[in-house]
N, C-alpha and C positions, 0 to 999 in steps of 0.2 A: 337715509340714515347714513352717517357716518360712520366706519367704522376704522379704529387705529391697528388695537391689538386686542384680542381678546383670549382670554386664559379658561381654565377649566374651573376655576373660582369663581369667574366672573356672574353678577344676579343681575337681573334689571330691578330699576325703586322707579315709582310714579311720583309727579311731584304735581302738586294742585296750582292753578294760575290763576289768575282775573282772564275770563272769558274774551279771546281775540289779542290776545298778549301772549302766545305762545311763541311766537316769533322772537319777541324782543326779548323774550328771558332764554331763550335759547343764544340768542348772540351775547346777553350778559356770563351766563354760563360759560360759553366758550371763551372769553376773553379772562375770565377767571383762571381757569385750568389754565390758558395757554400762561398767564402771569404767575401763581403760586405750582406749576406742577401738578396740580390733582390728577389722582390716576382715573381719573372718567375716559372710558374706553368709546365710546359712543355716545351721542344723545339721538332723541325723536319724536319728532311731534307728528301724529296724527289728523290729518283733514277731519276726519269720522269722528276724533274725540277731543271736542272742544275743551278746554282746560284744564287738559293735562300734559307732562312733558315728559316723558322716560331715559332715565339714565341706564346707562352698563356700567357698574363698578363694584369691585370686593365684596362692600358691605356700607352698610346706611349712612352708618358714619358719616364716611368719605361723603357721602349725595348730602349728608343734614351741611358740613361743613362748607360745601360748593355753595351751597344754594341761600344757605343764610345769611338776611339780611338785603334783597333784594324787593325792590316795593311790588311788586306785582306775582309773589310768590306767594301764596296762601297756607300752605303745610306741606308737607313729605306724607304722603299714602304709607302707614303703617305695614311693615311687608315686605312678600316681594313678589313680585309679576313673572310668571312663567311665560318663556318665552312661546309655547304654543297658542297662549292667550293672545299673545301680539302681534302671531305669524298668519291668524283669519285677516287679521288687519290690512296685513302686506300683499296679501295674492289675492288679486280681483279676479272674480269668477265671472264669464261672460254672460252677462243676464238673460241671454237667450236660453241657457241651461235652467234657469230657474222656475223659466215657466215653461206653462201647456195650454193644450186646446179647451176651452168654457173658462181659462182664470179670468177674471175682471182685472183690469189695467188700470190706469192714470195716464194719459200722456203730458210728459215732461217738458216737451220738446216743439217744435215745428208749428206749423199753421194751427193745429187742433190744439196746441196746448191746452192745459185744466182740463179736458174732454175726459169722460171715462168709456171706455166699452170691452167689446169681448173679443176673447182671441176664438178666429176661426180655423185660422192655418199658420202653420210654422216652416218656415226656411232657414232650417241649422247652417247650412251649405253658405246661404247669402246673409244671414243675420238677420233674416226680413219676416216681420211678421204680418199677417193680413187678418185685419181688428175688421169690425160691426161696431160703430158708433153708438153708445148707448142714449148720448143728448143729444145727436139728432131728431129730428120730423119723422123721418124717414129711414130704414135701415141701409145703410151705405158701404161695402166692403172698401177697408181702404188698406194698402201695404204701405208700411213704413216698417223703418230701421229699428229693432230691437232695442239700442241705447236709449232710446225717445220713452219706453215703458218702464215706469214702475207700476209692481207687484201689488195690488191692493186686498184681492182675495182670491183664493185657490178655489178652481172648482171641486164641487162635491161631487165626489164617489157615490155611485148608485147602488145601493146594496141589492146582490140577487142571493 
């Protein structure tokens, strides 16, 4: 994220794009402002949220007037985006926090990719987690790196 100057006015507006074109209308954007002046204090594209582009400025206005006229521009998001909405976006949480011991995985990553299994133990210390192969033959403990799992389902709580 860019950012220039930001005032105590300042709102974020979403603006809608052709899916894999947020790039390019971000550099249209900016060569805009930088040629007419508009007071766009920031822009942002999101990896996470494909075809959308986030502006900082005043008020709608200023974002309808930047943006308009642009092929790969679909609408202006009606509104305006709190910035805590957007601030889950920015702070990546280490995925070893997210899980536990019995969650079901996917692995992302490495030799087992597409594999699914179960967490047996966790290494917060080393980032390592030590899975049970659920599509093997055979039960197999294996450790890998935390970043290789995503989350597929939480174990269940055993009611007493």
């Amino acid at each position: 994220m860019t950012r220039v100057a930001t005032g105590p006015s300042t709102r974020f507006f979403a603006v809608k794009t052709t899916g894999g074109w947020e790039k390019t209308v971000t550099s249209l954007i900016s060569t805009r402002i930088a040629l007419k002046k508009k007071p766009i204090y920031s822009i942002l594209v999101l990896e996470t949220l494909r075809g959308y582009v986030f502006l900082e400025a005043n008020n709608a206005q200023v974002v309808g007037e930047t943006v308009s006229g642009f092929k790969h521009v679909k609408s202006q998001v009606p509104g305006m985006i709190q910035f805590p909405d957007l601030e889950k976006f920015l702070i990546s949480k280490p995925t070893i926090l997210e899980l536990g011991v019995n969650d079901i995985v996917e692995i992302v990553g490495g030799p087992f990719k597409g594999m699914r299994a179960k967490i047996n133990r966790l290494e917060v210390v080393h980032s390592e987690v030590t899975i049970v192969l659920l599509d093997a033959a055979y039960q197999m403990p294996v450790t890998i790196k935390a970043n290789y799992l995503k989350l597929v389902e939480k174990a269940r709580v055993a009611a007493t």
